[in-house]
C-alpha positions as CSV (number, residue, x, y, z in Angstrom):
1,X,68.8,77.9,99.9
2,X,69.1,79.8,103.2
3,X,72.1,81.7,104.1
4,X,73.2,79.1,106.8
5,X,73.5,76.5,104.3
6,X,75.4,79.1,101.6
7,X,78.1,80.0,104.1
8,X,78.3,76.2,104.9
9,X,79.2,75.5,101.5
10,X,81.0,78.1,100.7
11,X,83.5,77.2,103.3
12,X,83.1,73.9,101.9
13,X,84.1,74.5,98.6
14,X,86.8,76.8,99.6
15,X,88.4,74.2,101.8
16,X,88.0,71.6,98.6
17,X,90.6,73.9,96.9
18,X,92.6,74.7,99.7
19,X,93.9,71.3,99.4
20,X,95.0,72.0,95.6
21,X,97.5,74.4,97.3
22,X,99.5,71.7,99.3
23,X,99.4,68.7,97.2
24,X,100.7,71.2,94.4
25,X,104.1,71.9,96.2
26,X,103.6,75.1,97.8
27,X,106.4,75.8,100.4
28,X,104.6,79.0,101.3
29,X,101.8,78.2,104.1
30,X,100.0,80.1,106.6
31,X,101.3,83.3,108.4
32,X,102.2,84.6,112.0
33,X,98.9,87.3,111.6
34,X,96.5,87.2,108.6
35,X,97.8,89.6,105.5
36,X,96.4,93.0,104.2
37,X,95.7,91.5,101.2
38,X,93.5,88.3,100.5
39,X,94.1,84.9,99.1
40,X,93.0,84.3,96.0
41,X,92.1,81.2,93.7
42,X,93.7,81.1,90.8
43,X,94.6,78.4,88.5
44,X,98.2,77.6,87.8
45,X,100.8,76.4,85.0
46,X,99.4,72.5,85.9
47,X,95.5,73.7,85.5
48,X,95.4,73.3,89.1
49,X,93.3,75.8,91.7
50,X,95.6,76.8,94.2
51,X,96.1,79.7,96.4
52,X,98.0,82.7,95.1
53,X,99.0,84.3,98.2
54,X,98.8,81.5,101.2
55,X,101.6,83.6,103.0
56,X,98.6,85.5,103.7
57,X,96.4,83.3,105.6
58,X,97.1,83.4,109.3
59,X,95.8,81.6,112.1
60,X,93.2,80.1,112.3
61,X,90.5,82.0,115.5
62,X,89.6,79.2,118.1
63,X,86.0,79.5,117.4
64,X,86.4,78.6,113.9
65,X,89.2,75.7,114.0
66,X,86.3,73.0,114.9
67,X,84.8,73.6,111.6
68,X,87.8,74.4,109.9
69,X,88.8,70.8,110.8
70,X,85.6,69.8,109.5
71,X,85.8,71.2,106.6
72,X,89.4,70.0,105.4
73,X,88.8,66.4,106.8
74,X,85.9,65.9,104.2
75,X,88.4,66.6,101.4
76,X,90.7,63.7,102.1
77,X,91.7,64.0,105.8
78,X,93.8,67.1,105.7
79,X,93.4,69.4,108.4
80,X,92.7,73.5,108.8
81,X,96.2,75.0,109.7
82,X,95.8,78.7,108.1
83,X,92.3,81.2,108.3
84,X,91.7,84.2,106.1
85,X,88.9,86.2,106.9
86,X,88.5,87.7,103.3
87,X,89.8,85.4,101.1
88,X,88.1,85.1,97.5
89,X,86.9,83.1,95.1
90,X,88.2,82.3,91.6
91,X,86.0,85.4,90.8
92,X,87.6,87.7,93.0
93,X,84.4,87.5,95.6
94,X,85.3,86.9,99.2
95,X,84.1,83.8,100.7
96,X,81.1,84.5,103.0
97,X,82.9,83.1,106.3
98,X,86.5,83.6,105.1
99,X,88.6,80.5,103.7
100,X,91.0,77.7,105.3
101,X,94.1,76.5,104.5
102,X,94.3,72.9,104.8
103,X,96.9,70.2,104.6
104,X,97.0,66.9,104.7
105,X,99.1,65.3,107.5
C-alpha cells in the first residue's frame, strides 16, 4: 500500500469517528484556532469512539476543506466543520494528514 493511499484512509477512518462525536451529544465543537494539545479518540461511558478534546480542533485550512467535505460526506452526509493537524488515533498515534471534525447538517 503506498503512502498516498495510507494517508487517504487514514483521514478516512478518522472522519468515520469524527461523526461518533456529534451524534453522541457533544456541545463542545471546533475552535476559534487549533489547540496545543490534540484530539484524541477515546471510547466513552456508551462504548462509543468520540473525541476527547473537540474544543481543540480549529478551522479547517482552505486547501484541505475539499477533502475534508469528502471525507465526512462518505460517512452519512455530515460535513468537515473543525481541522486538527495532530490529532491521534485510539493509540495515541497522530493521524498522518491530521483529523476532521464532522457533523451532520
Amino acid at each position: 500500500m503506498n503512502m498516498k493511499t495510507m494517508q487517504w484512509m487514514g483521514m478516512l477512518v478518522a472522519g468515520m469517528v469524527l461523526s461518533g462525536c456529534f451524534y453522541s451529544g457533544s456541545l463542545v465543537g471546533p475552535g476559534d484556532v487549533e489547540g496545543t494539545t490534540p484530539p484524541r479518540l477515546v471510547v466513552n461511558a456508551n462504548k462509543e469512539i468520540v473525541w476527547d478534546n473537540p474544543g481543540n480542533f480549529g478551522p479547517i485550512p482552505a486547501h484541505l476543506k475539499a477533502s475534508g467535505d469528502q471525507v465526512c460526506r462518505s460517512i452519512n452526509g455530515s460535513r468537515a466543520t473543525g481541522y486538527h493537524a495532530k490529532a491521534m488515533n485510539e493509540n495515541g498515534l497522530p493521524f498522518p494528514n491530521g483529523g476532521f471534525y464532522c457533523v451532520k447538517d
